[in-house]
N, C-alpha and C positions, 0 to 999 in steps of 0.2 A: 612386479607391478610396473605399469607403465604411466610415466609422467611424462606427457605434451612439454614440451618448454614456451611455447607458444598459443595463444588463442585460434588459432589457424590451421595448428596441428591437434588442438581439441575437438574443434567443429568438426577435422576430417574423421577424425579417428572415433568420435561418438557421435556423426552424425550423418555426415555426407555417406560411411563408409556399413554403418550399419543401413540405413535408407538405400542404398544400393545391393547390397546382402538379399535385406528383406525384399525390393523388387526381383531381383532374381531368383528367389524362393517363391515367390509369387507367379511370376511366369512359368520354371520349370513348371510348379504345381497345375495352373492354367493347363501348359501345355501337355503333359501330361494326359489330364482329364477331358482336351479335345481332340488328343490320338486314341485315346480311348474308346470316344463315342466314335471317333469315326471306324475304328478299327471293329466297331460295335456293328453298326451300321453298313459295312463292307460284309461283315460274317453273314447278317440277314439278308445283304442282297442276296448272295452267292449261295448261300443255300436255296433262297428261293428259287433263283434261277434255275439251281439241279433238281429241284422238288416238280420246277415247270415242266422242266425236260422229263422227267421218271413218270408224273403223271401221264405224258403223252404216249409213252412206254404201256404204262401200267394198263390206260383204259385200252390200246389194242389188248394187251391180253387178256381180260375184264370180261371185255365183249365173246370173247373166246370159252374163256370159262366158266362163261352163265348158261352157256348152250351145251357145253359139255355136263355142267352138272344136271342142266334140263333132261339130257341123255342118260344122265345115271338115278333117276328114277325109280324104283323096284317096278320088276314087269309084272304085273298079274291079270289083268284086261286087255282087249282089244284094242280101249284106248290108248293103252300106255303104249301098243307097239307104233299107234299112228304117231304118238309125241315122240318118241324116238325116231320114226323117218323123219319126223320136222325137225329136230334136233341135227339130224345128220343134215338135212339138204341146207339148212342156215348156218351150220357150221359151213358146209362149201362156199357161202354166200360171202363171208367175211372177207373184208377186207388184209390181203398178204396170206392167206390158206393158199397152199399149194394143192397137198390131197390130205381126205382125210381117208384112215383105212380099219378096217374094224374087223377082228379075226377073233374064232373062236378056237379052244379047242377041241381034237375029233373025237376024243373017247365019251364026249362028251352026247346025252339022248339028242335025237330030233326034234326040234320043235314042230307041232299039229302043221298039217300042208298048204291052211291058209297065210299062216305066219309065216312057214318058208318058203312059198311063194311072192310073199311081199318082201322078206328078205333080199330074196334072190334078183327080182328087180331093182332092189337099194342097191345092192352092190354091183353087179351092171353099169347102172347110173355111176357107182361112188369110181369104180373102175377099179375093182377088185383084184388083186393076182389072181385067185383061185374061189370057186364058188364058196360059199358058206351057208350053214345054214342055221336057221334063228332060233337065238337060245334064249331061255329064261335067267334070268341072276335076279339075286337079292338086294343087291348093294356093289354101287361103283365108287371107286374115287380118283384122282389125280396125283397118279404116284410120283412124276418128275417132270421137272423142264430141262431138256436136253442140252448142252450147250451148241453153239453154232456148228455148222458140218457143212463142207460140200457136198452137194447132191448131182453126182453124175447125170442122173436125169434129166435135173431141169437145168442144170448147169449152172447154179447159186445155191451161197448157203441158207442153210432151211436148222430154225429152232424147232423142236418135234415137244409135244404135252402129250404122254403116255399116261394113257388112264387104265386101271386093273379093273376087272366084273369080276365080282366076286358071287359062289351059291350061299346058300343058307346054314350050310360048312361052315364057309370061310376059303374053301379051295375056288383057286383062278378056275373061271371057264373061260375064261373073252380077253381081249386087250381093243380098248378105244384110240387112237392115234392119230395125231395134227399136227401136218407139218404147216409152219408158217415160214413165207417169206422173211429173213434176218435183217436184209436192207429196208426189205417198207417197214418192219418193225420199228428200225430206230432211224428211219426217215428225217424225222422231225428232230431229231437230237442232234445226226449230221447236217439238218441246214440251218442250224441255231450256229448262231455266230461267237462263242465262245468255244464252239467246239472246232471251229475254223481257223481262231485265234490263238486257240491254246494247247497244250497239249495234253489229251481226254482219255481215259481210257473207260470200256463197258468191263469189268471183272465181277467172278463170280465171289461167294461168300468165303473162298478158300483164297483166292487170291488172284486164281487163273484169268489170263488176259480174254477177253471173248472176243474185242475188239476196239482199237486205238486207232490214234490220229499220229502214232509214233511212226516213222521209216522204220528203224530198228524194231525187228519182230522178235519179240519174247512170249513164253507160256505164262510165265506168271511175271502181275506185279513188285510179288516180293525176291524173286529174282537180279532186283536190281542194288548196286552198292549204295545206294543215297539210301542213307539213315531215312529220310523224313518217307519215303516210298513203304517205307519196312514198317515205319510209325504207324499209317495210315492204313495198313493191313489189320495193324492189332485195333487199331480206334475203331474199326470195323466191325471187328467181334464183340463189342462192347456199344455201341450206339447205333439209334438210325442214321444217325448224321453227322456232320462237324466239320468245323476246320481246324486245320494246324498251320503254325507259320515256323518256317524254316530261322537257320543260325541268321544272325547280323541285324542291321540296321541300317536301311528296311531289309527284311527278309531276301534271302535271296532267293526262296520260293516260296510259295503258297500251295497249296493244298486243300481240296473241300471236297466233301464225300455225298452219297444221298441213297439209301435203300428204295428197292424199288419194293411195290407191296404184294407185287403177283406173278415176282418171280426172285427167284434167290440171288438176284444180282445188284449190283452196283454201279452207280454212275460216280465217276474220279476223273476231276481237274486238277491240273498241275498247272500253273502260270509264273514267269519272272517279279518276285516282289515291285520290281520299279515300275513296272507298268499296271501289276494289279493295283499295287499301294500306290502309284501317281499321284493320287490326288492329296495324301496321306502327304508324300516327301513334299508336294511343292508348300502347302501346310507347313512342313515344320521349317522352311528354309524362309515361306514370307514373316511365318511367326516371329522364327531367330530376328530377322534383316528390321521388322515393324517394334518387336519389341525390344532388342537391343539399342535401335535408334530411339527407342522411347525410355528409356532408362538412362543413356546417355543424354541425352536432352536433360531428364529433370535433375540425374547429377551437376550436370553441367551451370542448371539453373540454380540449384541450390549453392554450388560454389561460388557461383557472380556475385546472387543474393548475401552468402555469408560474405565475400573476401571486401563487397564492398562494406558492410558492417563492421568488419575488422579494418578494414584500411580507414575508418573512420575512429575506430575506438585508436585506434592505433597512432594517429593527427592529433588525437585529445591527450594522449598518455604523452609524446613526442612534444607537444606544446606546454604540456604541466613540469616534462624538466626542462624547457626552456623557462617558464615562472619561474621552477627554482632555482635556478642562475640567477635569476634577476632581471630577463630579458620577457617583456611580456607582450612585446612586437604588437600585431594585429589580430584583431577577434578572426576566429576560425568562422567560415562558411556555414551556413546551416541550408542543405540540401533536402534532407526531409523531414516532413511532418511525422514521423514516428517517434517512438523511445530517443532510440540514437538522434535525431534530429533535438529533442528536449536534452537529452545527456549534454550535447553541445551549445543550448542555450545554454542550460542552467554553469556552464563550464567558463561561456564567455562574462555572464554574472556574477561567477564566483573570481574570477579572475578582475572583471573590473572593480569589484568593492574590496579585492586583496589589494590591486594597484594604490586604489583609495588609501585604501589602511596604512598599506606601507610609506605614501607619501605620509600620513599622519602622523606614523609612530617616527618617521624622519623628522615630523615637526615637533615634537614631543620628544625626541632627543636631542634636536635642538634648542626647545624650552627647557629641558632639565640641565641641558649646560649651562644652557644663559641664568638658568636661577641659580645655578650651583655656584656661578660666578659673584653672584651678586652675595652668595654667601662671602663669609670672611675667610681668604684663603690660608693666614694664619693668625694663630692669637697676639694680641697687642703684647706688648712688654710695658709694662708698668711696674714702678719700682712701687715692692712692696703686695703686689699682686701674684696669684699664679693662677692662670686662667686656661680652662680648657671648654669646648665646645663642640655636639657633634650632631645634626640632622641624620633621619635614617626615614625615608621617605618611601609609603605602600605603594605608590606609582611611580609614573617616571616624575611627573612635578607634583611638589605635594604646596599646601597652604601652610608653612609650617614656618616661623620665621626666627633668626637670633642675629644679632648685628651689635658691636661697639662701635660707640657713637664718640667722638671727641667734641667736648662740648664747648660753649664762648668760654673764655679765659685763661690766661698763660699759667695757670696751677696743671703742673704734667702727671702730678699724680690725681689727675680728677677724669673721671670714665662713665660714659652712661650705660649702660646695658640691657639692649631691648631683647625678647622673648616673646613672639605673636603666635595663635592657631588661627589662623581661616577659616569660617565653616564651608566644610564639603573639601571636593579634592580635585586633582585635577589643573586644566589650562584657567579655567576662571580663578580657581581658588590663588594659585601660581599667581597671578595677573594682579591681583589685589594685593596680596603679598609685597611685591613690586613695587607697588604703589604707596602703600601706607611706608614701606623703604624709604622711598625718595621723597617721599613727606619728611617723615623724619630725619634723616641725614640735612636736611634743608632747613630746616625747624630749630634744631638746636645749632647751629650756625648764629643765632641771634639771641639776643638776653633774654633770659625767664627761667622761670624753676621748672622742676619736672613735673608742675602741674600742669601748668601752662604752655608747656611743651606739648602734654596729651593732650588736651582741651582745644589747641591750637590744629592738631595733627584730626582729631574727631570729627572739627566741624570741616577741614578739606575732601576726608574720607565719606563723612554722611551727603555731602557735596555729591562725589562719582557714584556711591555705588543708587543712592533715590531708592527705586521701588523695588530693585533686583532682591531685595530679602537678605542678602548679604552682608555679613559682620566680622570681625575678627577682637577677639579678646588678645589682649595685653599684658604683659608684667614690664613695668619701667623704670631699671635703677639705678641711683646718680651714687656713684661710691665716690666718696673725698678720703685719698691716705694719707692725705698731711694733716687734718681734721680731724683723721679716724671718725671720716661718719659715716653713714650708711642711711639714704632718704629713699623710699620707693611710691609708686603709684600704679594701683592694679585695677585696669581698664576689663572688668568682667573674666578674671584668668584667674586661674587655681593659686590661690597664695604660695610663692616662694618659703621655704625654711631656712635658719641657721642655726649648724650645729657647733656648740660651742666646748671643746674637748675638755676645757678644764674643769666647765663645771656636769660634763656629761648629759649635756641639756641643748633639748631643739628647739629651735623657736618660730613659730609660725607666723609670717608676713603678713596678714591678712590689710583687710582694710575694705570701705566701698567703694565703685565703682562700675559704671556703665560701660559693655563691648562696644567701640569704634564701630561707628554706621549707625548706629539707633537710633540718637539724637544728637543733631547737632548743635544743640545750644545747649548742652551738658556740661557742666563746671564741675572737673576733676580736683582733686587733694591729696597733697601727699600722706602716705601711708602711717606716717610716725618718722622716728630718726634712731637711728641705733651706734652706739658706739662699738668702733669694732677694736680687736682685740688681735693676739697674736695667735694662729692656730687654726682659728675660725674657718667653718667651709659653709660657702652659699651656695645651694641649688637653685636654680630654676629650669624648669622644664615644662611640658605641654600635656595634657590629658593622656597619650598616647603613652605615656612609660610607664605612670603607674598604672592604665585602663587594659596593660594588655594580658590575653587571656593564652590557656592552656587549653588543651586538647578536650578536658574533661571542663572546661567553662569558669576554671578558677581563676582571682582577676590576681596582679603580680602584687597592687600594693602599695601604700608607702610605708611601711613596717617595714618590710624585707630592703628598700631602698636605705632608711635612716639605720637599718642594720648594716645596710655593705657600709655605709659613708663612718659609722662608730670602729668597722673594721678595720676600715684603711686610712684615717683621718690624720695619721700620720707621714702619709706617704706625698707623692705628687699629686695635683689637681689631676693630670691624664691618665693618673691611676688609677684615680678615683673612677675619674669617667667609664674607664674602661674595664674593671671590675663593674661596675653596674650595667655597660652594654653585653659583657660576657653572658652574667649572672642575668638578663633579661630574656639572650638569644636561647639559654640552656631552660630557662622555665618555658618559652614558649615551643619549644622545638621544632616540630613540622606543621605545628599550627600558623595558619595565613596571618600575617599579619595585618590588621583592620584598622588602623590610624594612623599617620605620623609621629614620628618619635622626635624631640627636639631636648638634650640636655646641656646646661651651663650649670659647671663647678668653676666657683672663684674660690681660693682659698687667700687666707690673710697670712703675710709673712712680714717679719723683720726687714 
């Protein structure tokens, strides 16, 4: 199999190279099919031509042998003997009749003494050798055409039409005889200009030369060592007519034949292919030169065509691993209005809203440091506490908040502990997070309870966020370990639990409360007061831990949560933590995870 490694050597190789194929198969074929017709076209000249020439042949002896047969007649009237001297005196009248001679033979009756007196001045007239005298027959016919002969006599050759008189037998009495001039005969055949040009021969049905335009004197045609002479012998025997074309390309003879109808011979040209086919060769030579240059042209166009198409795909390929570097330099050109011309809009668009994005996600790793920062980089030490905490955010910034807070007063074992969700997610959500932060770290800086703290923090947040729709719920709580208390305030947020190991027992935070943004003239309350104990573990965390789902839409829970925390309720606060982020990552597996996750374990210690 063949594999292009290139766009370039795909187009050649399926496209430029097949389209080049198929033009050449198309021309051969073309060409082909117009050597044909010419070669078509050339045979029906050339016949014609010999058919011209044989007729001019033919009607001299036509005219010949309408007066001969007028002559062979059966005699039984006076009439008949006068149509026979008119027979004979127009037979002398013909044009190329040398003599005609009319002999009987002697053992043969007298004809009556008027007959052989009319006879006998016919032959007189005709210039008879020897007198004759006038016989009767029943039937004559025209037994042969002699071939050419010198005639001492006249001193040219003479073709002789020997006619038989036959009696009512069938026994010869008579012979009719006419000799014709041979040159005026084929007259018209020597001043035809193919027979000047080329080289011609007159042969008889056997092959014998009667008379050629050749130097070289032969008896017969087929005499000669050229195959196509020896061809043209047999093609004879078997047709009126035809051509043959000799070995090569163009032939390097030609050949065309033509029977004559009134005598047993043959007219045969022989010519040089280059000059018979001339017109043939210069044909196939402008054909090549017009259609070669015509194939070359539209390869040639289709190449420009494709290579600029690929030198363009190939700017957009060359530029997209420059993007992937990270180098996104300058929008590429857009040269044409076709595909390729849109390929490299839509290239330059996808490249400037990738630029976009990437500056984005550059800001949005930026936001998620800075909020990461603003989380607590480690947990407080407080004596009597063990505290762990950990966000796990579906974006890069999520709305998700937890913070200890050091609150007014020199008691070191006194800690606030805030736990916020944001609604939505994202740079807004992020943003308000932030905010409602620096509220509170600002907030509890100054005296008041942890009501007064939220209520305080409510009305600065319903402040920013006005009409945006925007909220975030709450959990807020002030642990005292010298007091052993535990005071909270839940600003629209999933109640906190405490599980209490010794008595095997959870206890849920609840309490009411309005989410931050709604209203800002909302007066918050603390939640109750709890005495805390030794043992003790406090959760708080954000919709997202128990709200999160499985593959199959199962949600995780707080059952399974107060089961890990009874599990390990003896171990560290970060164990705890961290069996419950394990045990959350293992329920949701390759399921996306769809909210923020936010948990605080405090546990109570000695």
């Amino acid at each position: 199999m063949i594999h292009p490694k290139s766009l370039q050597q795909r187009l050649t190789l399926f496209l430029i190279l097949p389209v080049a194929l198929l033009l050449i198969l198309m021309g051969i074929t073309g060409f082909i099919y117009a050597r044909d017709l010419l070669l078509y076209q050339w045979r029906e000249a050339s016949v014609l031509k010999l058919q011209r020439a044989a007729h001019q042949v033919d009607m001299r002896l036509a005219r010949v042998k309408d007066w001969m047969r007028i002559f062979h007649q059966p005699s039984s009237s006076s009439e008949i003997d006068q149509l026979h001297e008119l027979a004979i005196e127009q037979l002398k009248q013909q044009e190329g009749v040398d003599h005609v001679h009319l002999a009987w033979n002697n053992h043969q009756p007298s004809p009556p003494a008027p007959a052989a007196a009319r006879l006998s001045r016919m032959m007189q007239h005709m210039g008879a050798d020897r007198p004759m005298m006038m016989r009767r027959f029943h039937r004559g016919f025209i037994r042969e055409i002699t071939p050419p002969r010198f005639d001492e006599k006249i001193n040219h050759e003479t073709v002789t039409l020997i006619s038989d008189l036959k009696d009512e037998s069938g026994q010869s009495i008579g012979r009719l005889e006419v000799a014709l001039d041979f040159n005026m005969l084929i007259k018209d055949v020597r001043e035809s200009g193919w027979w000047q040009s080329s080289m011609a021969f007159l042969v008889s049905d056997g092959g014998k030369i009667l008379t050629s335009t050749a130097q070289e004197k032969r008896g017969s045609i087929a005499d000669s060592s050229d195959p196509l002479e020896r061809e043209i012998v047999k093609a004879m025997k078997t047709g009126l007519y035809g051509t043959i074309l000799g070995a090569g390309h163009p032939p390097s003879e030609v050949v065309g034949f033509y029977k004559l109808q009134e005598a047993p011979w043959s007219l045969v040209m022989i010519a040089p292919g280059k000059e018979i086919l001339a017109p043939i060769v210069h044909f196939r030579l402008y054909y090549l030169a017009i259609g070669g240059g015509f194939i070359f042209f539209i390869v040639v166009l289709i190449r420009i065509v494709t290579g600029r198409t690929v030198a363009a795909i190939k700017g957009v390929s060359q530029a997209a691993e420059r993007v992937a570097g990270g180098d996104y330099g300058k929008l590429l050109a857009v040269k044409t209005r076709d595909e390729v011309g849109e390929l490299i809009r839509s290239f330059n668009s996808m490249v400037q809203q990738l630029k976009e994005r990437m500056e984005m996600k550059q800001a949005m790793n930026l936001a998620m440091e800075v909020q990461q920062n603003l989380l607590p980089r480690k947990m407080p030490q407080i004596r009597g506490l063990d505290i762990a905490a950990r966000s796990i955010y579906c974006d890069e910034t999520g709305g998700d908040l937890y913070d200890f807070l050091k609150t007014n007063g020199d008691n070191p074992g006194s800690i606030g502990i805030a736990v916020g969700d944001v609604s939505g997610h994202g740079i807004p959500a992020a943003l308000l997070m932030a905010t409602v932060r620096a509220f509170l770290k600002s907030r509890v800086t100054q005296p008041g309870s942890a009501a007064e703290i939220v209520s305080d923090v409510n009305r600065l947040v319903t402040h920013d966020t006005g009409d945006t729709g925007q909220f975030m719920t709450l959990f807020y709580a002030a642990l005292d370990t010298a007091r052993k208390e535990l005071r909270w305030v839940r600003a629209g947020h999933d109640p906190a639990f405490l599980y209490n190991p010794a008595l095997d027992s959870f206890t849920e935070l609840a309490g009411r409360g309005m989410a931050l943004g709604v209203d800002g003239e909302y007066v918050y309350r603390d939640g109750g007061m709890i005495e805390l104990s030794d043992g003790q573990v406090l959760l708080i965390g954000t919709d997202g831990l128990w709200e999160t789902h499985n593959k199959s839409g199962e949600m995780f829970g707080k059952n399974r949560l107060e089961t890990i925390i009874r599990q390990y309720a003896r171990t560290s606060a970060d164990k705890i933590l961290g069996s419950i982020i394990q045990a959350l990552q293992d329920f949701r597996a390759s399921a996306k995870q769809e909210d923020d996750i936010t948990c605080v374990i405090v546990k109570i210690i000695n």
